[in-house]
C-alpha beads as a LAMMPS data file, in Angstrom:
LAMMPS data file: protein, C-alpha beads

91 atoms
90 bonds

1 atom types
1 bond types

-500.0 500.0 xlo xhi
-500.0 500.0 ylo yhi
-500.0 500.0 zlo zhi

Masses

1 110.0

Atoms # bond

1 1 1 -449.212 23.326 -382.385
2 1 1 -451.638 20.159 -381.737
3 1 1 -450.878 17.891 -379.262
4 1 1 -451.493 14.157 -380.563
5 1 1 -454.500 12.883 -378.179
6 1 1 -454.191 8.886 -377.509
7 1 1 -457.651 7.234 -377.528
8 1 1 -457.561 4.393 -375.066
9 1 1 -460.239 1.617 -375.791
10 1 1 -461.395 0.307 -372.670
11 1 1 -462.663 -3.858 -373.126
12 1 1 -465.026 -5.141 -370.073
13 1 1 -464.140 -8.546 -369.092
14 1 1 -466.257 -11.243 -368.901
15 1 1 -466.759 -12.511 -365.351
16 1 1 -468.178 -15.381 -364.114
17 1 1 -469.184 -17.153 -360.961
18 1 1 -468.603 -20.873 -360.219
19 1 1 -467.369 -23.486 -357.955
20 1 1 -463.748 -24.977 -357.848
21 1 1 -464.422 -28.801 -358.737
22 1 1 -460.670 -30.213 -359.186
23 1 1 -457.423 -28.621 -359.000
24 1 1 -455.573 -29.699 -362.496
25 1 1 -451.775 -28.665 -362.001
26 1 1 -450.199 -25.985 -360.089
27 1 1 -451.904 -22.581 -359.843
28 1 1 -454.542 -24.275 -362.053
29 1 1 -458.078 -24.927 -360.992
30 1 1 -460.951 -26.406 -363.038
31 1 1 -464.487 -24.236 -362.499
32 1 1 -467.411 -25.279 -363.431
33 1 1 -470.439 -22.779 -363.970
34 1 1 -473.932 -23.547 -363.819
35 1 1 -476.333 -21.394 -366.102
36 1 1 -479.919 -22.173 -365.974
37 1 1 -482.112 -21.407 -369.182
38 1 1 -485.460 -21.630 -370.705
39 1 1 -486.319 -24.014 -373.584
40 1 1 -486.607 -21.846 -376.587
41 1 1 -489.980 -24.153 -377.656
42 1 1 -491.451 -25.832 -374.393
43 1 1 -489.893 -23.344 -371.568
44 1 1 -489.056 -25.651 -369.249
45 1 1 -485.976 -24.571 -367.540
46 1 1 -482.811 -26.465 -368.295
47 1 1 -479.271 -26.468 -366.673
48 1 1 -476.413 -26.216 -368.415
49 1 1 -472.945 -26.523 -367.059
50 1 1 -469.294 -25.876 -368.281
51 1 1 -465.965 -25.993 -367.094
52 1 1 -463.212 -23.410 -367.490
53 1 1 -459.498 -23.679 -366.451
54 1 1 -458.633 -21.093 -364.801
55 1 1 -454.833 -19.422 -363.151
56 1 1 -454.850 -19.535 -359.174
57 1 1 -451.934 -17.654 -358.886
58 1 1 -451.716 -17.924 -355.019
59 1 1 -452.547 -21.375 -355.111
60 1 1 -454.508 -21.327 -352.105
61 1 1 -457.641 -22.381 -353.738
62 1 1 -459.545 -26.128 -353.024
63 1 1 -461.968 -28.107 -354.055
64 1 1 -465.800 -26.773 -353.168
65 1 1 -464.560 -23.309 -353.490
66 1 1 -466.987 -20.124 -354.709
67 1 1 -465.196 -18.360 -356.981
68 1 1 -465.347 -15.812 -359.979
69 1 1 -463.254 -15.823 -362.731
70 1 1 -462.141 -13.199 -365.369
71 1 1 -460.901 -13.646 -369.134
72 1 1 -457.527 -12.879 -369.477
73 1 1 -455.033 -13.560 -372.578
74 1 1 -453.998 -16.842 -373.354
75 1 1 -451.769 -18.376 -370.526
76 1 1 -451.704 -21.799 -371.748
77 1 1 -453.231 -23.897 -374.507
78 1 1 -456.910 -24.068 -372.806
79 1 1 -456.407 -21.682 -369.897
80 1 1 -458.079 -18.380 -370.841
81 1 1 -459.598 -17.198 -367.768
82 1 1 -457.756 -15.801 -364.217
83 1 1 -459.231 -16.025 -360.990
84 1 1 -460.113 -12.800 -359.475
85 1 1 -459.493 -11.713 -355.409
86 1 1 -462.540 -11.287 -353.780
87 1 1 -462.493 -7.608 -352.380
88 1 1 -460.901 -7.701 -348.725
89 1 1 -459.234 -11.070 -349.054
90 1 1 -455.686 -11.715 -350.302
91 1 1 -456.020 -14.130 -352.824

Bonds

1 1 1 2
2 1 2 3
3 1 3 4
4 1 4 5
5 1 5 6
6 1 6 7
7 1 7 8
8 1 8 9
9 1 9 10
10 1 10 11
11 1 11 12
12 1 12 13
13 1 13 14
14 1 14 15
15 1 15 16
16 1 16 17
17 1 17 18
18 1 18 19
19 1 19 20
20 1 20 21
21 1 21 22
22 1 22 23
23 1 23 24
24 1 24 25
25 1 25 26
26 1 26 27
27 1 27 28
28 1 28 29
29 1 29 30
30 1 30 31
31 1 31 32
32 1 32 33
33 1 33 34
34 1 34 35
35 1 35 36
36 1 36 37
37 1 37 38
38 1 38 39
39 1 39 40
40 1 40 41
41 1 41 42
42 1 42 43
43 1 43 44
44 1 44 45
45 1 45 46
46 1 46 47
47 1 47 48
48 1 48 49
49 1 49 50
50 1 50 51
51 1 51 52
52 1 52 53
53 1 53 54
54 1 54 55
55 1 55 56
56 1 56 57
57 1 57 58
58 1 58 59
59 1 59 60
60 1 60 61
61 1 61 62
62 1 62 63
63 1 63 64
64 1 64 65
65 1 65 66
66 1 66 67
67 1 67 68
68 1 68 69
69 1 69 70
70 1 70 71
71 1 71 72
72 1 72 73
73 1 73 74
74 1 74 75
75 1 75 76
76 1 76 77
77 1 77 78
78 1 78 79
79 1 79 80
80 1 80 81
81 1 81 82
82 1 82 83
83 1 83 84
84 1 84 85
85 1 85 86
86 1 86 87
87 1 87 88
88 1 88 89
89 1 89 90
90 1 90 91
């Protein structure tokens, strides 16, 4: 008899790395992250900045804050992305 195998997919997260630059709600925080590219014609180096909403679900976070963030499934109608403990810290 053959045993049915279950094939797991495993799906890498995006992660990013910004700065905490309002705190919209509770256990919501705006982050705003800072990419710096080339010009595709003239290379001069250009930065480019977005913000994210992001779940602080300790809400322990403030304003200035390093963080890095992780997609998650949609928890409201623009928050996509958690905020992820830093390794030896209780977030």
């Amino acid at each position: 008899m053959k045993q049915a195998t279950t094939t797991e997919i495993v799906r890498h997260k995006r992660e990013l790395d910004g700065v905490v630059v309002s705190k919209s709600g509770q256990k919501t925080v705006a982050v705003e992250i800072v990419r710096v590219i080339a010009h595709s014609l003239y290379g001069k180096r250009i930065k480019q900045t977005k913000r994210y909403l992001a779940h602080d679900e300790s809400n322990s976070l403030s304003v200035g804050d390093t963080v890095t963030i992780q997609e998650s499934r949609p928890l409201s109608a623009r928050k996509r992305w958690v905020v992820v403990p830093k390794k030896g810290t209780a977030l």
